[in-house]
C-alpha positions as CSV (number, residue, x, y, z in Angstrom):
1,X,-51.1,-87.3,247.0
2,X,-49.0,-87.6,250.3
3,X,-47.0,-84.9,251.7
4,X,-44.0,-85.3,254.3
5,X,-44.9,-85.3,257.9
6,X,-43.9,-81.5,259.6
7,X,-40.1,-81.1,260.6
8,X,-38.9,-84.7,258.6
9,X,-36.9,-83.8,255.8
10,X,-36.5,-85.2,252.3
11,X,-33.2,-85.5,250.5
12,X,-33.4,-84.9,246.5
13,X,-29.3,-86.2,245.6
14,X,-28.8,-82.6,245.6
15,X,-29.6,-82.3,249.2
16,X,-27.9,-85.6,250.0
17,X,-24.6,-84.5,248.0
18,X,-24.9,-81.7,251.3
19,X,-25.6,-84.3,253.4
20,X,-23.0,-86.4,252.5
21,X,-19.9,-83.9,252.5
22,X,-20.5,-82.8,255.9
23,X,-20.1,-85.8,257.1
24,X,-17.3,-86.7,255.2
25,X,-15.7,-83.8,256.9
26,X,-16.6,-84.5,260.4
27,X,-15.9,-88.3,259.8
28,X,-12.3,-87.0,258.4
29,X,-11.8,-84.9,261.2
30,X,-12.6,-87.3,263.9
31,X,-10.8,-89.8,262.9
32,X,-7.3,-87.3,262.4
33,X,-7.9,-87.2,265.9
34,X,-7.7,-90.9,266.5
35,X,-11.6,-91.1,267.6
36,X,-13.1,-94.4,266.9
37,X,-16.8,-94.6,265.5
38,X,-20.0,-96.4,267.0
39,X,-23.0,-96.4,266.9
40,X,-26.7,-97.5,269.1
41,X,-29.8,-97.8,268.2
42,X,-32.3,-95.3,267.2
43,X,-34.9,-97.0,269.7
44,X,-34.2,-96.9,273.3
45,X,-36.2,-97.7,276.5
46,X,-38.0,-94.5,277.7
47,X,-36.3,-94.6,280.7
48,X,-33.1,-94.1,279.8
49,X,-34.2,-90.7,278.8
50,X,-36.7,-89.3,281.4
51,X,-33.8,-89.9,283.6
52,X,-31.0,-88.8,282.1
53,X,-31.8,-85.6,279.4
54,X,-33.3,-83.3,281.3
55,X,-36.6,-81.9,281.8
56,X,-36.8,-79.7,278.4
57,X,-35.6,-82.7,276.3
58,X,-38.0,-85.1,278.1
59,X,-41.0,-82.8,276.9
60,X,-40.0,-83.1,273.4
61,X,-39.6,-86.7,273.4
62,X,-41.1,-89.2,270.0
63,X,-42.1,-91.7,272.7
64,X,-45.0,-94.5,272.7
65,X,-46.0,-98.1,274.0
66,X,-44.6,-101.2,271.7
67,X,-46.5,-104.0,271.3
68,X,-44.4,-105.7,274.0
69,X,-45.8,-103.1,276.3
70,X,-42.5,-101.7,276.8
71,X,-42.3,-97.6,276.7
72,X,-39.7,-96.6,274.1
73,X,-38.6,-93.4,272.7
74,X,-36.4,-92.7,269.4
75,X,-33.6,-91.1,270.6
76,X,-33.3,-86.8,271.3
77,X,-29.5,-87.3,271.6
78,X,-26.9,-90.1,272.2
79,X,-24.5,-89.3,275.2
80,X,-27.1,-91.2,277.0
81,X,-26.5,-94.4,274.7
82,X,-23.4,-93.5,274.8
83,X,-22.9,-94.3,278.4
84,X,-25.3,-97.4,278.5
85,X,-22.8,-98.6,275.7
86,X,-19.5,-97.8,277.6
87,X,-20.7,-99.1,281.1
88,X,-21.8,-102.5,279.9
89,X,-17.9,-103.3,278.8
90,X,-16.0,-100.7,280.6
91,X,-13.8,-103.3,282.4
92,X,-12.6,-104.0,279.1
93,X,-12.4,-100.9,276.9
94,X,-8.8,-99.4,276.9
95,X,-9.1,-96.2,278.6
96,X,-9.2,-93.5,277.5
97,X,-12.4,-94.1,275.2
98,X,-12.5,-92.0,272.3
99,X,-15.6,-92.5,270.7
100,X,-17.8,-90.8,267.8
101,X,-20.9,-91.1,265.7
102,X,-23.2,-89.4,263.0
103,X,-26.3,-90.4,263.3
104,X,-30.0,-89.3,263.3
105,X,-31.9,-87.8,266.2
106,X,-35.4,-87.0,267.1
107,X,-37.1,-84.0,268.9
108,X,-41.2,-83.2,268.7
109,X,-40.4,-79.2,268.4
110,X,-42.1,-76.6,266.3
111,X,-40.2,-76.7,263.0
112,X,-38.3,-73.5,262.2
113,X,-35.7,-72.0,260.2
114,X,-32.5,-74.0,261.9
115,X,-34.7,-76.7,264.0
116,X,-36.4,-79.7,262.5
117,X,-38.0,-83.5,264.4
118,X,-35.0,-85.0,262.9
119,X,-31.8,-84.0,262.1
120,X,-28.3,-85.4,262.5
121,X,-25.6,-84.6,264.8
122,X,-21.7,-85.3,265.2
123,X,-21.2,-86.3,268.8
124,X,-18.0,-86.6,269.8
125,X,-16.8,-88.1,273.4
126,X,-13.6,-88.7,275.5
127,X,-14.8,-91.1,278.7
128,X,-11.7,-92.4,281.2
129,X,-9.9,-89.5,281.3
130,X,-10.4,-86.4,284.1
131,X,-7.8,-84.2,283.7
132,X,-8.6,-81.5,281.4
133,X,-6.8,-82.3,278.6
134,X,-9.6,-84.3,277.1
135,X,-11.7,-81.4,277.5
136,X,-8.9,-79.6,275.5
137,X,-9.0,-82.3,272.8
138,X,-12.3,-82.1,272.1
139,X,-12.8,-78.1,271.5
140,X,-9.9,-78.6,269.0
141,X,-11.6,-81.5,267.3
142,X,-15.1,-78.9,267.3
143,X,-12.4,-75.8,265.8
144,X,-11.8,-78.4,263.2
145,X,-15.1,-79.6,262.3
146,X,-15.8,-75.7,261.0
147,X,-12.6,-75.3,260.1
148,X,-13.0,-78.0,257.2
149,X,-15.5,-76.1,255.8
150,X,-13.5,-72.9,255.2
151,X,-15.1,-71.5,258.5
152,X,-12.4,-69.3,260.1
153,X,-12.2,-67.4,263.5
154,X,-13.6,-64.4,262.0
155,X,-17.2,-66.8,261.5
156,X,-17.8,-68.2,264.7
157,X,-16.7,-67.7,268.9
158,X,-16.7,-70.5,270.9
159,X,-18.1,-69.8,274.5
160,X,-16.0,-71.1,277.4
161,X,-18.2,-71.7,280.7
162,X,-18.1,-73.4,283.8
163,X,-20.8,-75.6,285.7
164,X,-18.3,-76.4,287.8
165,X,-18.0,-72.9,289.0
166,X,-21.6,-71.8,289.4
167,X,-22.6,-74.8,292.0
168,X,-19.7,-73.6,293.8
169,X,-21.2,-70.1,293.8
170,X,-24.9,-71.7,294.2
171,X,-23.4,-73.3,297.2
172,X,-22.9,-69.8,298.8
173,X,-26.5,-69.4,298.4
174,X,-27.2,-72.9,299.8
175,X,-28.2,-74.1,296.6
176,X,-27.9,-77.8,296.1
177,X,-28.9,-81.0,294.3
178,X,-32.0,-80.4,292.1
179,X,-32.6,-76.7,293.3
180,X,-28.9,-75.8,292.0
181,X,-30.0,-77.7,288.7
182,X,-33.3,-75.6,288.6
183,X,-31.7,-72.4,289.2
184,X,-28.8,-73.0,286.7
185,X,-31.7,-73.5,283.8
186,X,-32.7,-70.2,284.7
187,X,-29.2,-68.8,284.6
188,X,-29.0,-70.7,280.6
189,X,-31.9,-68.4,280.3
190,X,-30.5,-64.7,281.4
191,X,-29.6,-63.5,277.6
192,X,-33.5,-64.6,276.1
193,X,-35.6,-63.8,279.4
194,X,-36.3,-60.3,280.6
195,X,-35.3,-60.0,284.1
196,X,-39.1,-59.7,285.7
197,X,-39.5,-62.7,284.8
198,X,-36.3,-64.4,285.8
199,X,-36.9,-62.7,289.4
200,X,-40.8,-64.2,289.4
201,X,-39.3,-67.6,288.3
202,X,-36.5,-67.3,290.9
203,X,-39.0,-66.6,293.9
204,X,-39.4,-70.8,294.8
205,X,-35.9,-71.1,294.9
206,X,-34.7,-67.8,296.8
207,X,-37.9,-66.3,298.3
208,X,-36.4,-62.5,299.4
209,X,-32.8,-62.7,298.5
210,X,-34.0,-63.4,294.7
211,X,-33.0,-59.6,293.5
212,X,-29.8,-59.8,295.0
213,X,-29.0,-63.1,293.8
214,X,-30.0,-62.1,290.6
215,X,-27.7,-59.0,290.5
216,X,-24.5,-61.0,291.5
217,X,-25.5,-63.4,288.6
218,X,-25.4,-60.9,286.1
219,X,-22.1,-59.0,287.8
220,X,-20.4,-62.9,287.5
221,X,-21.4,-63.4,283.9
222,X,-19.4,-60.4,283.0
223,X,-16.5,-61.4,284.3
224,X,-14.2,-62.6,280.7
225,X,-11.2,-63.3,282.6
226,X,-9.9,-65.8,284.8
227,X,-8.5,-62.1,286.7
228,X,-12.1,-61.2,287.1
229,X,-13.5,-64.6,288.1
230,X,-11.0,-64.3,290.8
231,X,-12.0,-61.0,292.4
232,X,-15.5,-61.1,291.9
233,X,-15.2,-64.2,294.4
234,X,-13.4,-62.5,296.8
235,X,-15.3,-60.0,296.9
236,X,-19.0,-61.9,297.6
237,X,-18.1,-64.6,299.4
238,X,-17.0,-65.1,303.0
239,X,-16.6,-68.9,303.0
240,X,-12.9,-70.0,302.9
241,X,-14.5,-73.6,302.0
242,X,-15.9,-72.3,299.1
243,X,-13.5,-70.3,298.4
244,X,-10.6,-73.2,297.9
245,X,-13.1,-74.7,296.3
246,X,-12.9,-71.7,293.7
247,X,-9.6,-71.4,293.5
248,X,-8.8,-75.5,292.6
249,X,-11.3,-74.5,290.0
250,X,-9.7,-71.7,288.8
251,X,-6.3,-73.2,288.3
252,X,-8.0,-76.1,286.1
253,X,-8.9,-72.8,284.1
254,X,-5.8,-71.7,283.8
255,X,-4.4,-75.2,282.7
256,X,-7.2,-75.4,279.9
257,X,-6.4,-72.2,278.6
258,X,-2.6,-72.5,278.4
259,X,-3.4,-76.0,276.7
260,X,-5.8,-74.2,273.9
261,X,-3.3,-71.6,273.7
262,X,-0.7,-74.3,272.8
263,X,-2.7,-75.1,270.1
264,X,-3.5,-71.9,268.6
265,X,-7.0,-72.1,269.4
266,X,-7.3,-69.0,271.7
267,X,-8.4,-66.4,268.6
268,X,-11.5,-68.7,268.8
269,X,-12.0,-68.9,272.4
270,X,-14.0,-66.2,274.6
271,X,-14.9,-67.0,278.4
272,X,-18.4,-66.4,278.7
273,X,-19.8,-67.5,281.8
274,X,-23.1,-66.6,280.4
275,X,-23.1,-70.1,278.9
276,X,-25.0,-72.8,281.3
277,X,-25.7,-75.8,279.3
278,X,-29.7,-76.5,279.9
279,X,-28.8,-80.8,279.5
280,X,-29.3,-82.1,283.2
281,X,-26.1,-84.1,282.9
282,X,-23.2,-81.1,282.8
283,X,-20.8,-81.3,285.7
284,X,-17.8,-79.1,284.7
285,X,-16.7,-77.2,281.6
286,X,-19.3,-76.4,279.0
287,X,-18.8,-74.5,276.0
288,X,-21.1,-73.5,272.7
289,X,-19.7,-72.5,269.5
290,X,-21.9,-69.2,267.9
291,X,-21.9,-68.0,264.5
292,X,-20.2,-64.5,264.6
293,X,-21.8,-62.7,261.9
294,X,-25.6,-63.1,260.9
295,X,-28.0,-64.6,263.2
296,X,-25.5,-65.9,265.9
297,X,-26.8,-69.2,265.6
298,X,-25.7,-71.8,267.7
299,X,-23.3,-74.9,265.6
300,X,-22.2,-76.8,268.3
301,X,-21.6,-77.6,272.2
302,X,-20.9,-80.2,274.7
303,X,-19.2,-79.9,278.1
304,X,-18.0,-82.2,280.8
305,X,-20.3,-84.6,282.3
306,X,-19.0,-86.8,284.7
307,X,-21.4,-89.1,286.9
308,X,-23.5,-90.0,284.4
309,X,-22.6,-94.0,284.3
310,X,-23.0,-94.0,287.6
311,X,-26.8,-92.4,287.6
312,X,-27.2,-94.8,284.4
313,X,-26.2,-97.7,287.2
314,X,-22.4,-98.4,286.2
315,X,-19.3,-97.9,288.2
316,X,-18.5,-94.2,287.5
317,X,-16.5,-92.6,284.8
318,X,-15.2,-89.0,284.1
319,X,-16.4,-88.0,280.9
320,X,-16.8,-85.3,278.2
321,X,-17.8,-84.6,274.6
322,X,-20.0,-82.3,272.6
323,X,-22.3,-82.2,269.6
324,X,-23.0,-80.6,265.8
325,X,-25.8,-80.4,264.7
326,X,-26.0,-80.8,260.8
327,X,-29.1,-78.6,259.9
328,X,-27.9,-74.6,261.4
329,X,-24.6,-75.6,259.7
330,X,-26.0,-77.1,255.9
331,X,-27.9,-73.5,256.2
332,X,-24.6,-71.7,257.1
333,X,-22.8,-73.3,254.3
334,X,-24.8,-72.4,252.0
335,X,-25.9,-68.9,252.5
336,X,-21.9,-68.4,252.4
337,X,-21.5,-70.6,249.1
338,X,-18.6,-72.6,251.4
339,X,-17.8,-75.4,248.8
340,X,-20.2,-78.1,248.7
341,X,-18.4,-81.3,247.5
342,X,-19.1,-81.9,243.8
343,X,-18.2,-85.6,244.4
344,X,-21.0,-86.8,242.7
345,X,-20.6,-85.2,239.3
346,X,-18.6,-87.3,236.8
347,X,-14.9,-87.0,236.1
348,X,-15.7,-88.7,233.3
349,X,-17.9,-88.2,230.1
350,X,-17.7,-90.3,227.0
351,X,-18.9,-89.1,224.0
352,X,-19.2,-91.5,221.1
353,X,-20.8,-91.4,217.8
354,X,-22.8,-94.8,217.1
355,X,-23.3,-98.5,217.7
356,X,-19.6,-99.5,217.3
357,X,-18.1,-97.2,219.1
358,X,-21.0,-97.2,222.0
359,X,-18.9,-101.0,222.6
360,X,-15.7,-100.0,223.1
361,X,-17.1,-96.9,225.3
362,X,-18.8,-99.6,227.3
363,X,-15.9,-101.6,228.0
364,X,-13.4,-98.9,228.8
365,X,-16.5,-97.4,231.4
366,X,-16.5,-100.7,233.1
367,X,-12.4,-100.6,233.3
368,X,-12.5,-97.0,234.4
369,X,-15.4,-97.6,237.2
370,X,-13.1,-100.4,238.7
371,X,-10.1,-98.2,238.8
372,X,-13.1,-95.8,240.9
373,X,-13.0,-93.5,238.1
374,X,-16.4,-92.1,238.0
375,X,-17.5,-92.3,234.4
376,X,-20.7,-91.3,232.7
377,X,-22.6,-91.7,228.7
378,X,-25.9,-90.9,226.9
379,X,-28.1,-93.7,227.3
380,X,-29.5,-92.5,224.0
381,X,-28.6,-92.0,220.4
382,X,-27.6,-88.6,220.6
383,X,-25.5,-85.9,218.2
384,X,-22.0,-84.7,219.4
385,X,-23.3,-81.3,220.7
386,X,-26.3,-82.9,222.9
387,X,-24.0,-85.2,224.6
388,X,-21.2,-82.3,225.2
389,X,-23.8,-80.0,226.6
390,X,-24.6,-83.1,228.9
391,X,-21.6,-83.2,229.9
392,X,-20.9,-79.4,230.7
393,X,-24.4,-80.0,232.7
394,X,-23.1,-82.8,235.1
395,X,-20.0,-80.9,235.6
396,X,-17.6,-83.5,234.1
397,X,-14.0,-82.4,234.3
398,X,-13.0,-84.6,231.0
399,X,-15.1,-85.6,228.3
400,X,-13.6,-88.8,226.1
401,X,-14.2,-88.6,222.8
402,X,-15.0,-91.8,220.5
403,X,-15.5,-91.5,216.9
404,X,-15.0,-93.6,213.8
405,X,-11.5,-92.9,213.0
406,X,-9.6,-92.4,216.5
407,X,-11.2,-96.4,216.2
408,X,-9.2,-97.2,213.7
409,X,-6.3,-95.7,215.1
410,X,-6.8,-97.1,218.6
411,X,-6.8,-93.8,220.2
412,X,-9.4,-91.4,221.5
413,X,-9.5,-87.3,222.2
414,X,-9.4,-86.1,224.9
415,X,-10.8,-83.0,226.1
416,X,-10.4,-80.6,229.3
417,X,-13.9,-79.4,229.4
418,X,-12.6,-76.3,231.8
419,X,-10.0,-75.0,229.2
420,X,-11.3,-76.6,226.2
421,X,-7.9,-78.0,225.3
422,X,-7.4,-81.6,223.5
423,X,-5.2,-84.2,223.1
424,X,-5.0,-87.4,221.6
425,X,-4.2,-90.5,223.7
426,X,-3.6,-93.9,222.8
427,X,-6.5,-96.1,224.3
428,X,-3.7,-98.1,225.9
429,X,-2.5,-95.7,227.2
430,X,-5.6,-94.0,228.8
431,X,-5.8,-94.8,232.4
432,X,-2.2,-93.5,233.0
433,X,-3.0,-90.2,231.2
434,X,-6.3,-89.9,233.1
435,X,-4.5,-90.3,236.6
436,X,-2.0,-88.2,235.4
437,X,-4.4,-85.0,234.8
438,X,-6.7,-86.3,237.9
439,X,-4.8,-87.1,240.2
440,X,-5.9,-90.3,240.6
């Protein structure tokens, strides 16, 4: 017998039935938007990766030598794909580029409740445009990729932060390049680490001035308001450089915010400059929708990342996007019962009573099927009450009923297996009374 390698799941059609509505709902949300969708493959050059993910996603990379001698890796994530795809024809894309895909991913982690070696994610991405607008966009398109679910602000925050804003405030500290980048995956750490440790790990970085650092950090994380932001910057630093700096910044928050305001979005919004981002590609706004209730699990996040194309070696592009994860959410929607598309269960059952009338059942199901009716019948010679309970099992919404004399009279009864009514209907006249009650 052969079991399922750790963290790879399997997908009974009950499972994939799950599978499948979320991401009808997050392709029919995407495209509402007017996002295109692509796709890359799941095997990319190592490189690609070491460079571009980040050192915690680099350590939990599937990688190995091909037989080409070439190192490869299945894919963590896609924004890096993403770029290599959008740089190789960005003379020609019409800008901006409004791109998304669902596809599967792959990360060597200890499987848990909520994380598995593969899983899918939603990524959405908005490349061409700077101005923060796009980033705007794309938090609306992640409110309704929940929303669609029956999620509502009362079940999930969305946590507005800034990487923009902490290298300015690194800079203070004479923090740059890869020691900002080090210290800010510290920072992304401040809510699960206790704060010995965070002042042992901040010691290479800051040496003596670690415990004061560390106490502005935590007096700047809460700050919720643009207000607070504002005088908490005044009030540490002297530099008036960095200061402009902070207040350009600042009144790209402001422009965000009166943009999600706009569209109602601000009841799901809190700033939380808590919220780093650990990916080594962030540049500006970051963000990371949390379940409100429950276990405050994570369901999605993204942020702005330009430079990327030009580290992956392409002329440089603003960009932006995020990503949703499909296995914290399946979870979510089920502990809450949220609706799981019965698209799979027939609209259709037809119950007949023997040879002759099997026939005619089989050529109106072939009729019906076309018109994308979906249609089930007992392969077997069964009685009237087996095949009704059958069809009560499968969850049909209408059960046709075939028997000797509705033959004779070219008609056949109809049923409403929620309210047990029936009706006779002429055969000829069956696909219009079935689009009628369906809404076909």
């Amino acid at each position: 017998m052969f079991e399922n390698l750790p963290g790879f799941r399997e997908y009974y059609p009950d499972r994939c039935a799950l599978r499948n509505y979320i991401f009808e709902v997050w392709r029919n949300a995407a495209t509402c938007f007017g996002f295109e969708e692509y796709d890359a493959p799941i095997l990319e050059p190592l490189e690609l990766f070491k460079e571009k993910s980040g050192e915690e996603i680099v350590g939990q990379l599937f990688s190995f030598l091909d037989r080409g001698g070439r190192e490869v890796a299945l894919r963590p994530e896609m924004t890096p794909s993403l770029g290599r795809l959008v740089g190789a024809r960005q003379q020609s894309l019409k800008k901006p580029v409004k791109w998304f895909n669902i596809g599967e991913h792959f990360r060597y982690e200890k499987p848990q409740k909520g994380r598995t070696r593969a899983f899918f994610q939603f990524n959405a991405d908005i490349l061409g445009e700077e101005g923060v607008a796009a980033d705007a966009e794309l938090i609306a398109l992640g409110v309704e990729s929940l929303i669609g679910f029956g999620l509502r602000e009362t079940d999930f925050v969305i946590r507005l932060s800034d990487r923009e804003l902490w290298m300015a405030f690194l800079s203070a500290f004479d923090l740059e390049g890869d020691q900002a980048s080090g210290v800010l995956s510290l920072i992304d750490k401040i809510e699960r680490q206790d704060r010995a440790t965070l002042v042992k790990q901040l010691d290479p970085y800051l040496g003596s001035r670690k415990q004061a650092f560390l106490t502005q950090v935590e007096e700047l994380v809460n700050c919720d308001t643009v207000r607070k932001i504002r005088e908490f910057f005044h009030q540490q630093v002297s530099s008036s450089e960095v200061l402009s700096r902070i207040e350009r910044r600042l009144g790209e928050w402001e422009e965000l915010l009166e943009l999600l305001r706009a569209m109602g979005l601000i009841a799901f919004l809190k700033l939380d400059l808590g919220i780093v981002r650990g990916l080594a590609y962030y540049t500006g706004f970051v963000y990371e929708a949390f379940e409100k209730q429950g276990e405050s699990r994570s369901l999605f996040a993204g942020g702005r990342y330009d430079g990327l194309l030009a580290k992956l070696g392409y002329t440089d592009m603003p960009a932006s996007g995020f990503a949703i994860g499909d296995v914290v959410l399946a979870n979510l929607l089920e502990e809450r019962k949220l609706g799981v598309n019965s698209k799979n269960a027939p609209e259709i059952f037809m119950v007949f009573g023997g040879e002759n009338e099997r026939k005619v059942v089989l050529a109106d199901a072939a009729k019906l099927r076309r018109l994308n009716f979906r249609v089930e019948y007992t392969f077997r010679k069964q009685g009237f009450g087996k095949q009704f309970g059958l069809a009560v099992e499968k969850r049909a919404k209408i059960a046709l009923i075939y028997g000797s004399e509705e033959l004779k009279e070219g008609t056949i009864k109809l049923r409403n297996l929620k309210t047990r009514e029936e009706a006779i209907v002429l055969r000829d006249a069956l696909v219009d009374e079935l689009k009628r009650i369906l809404g076909s």
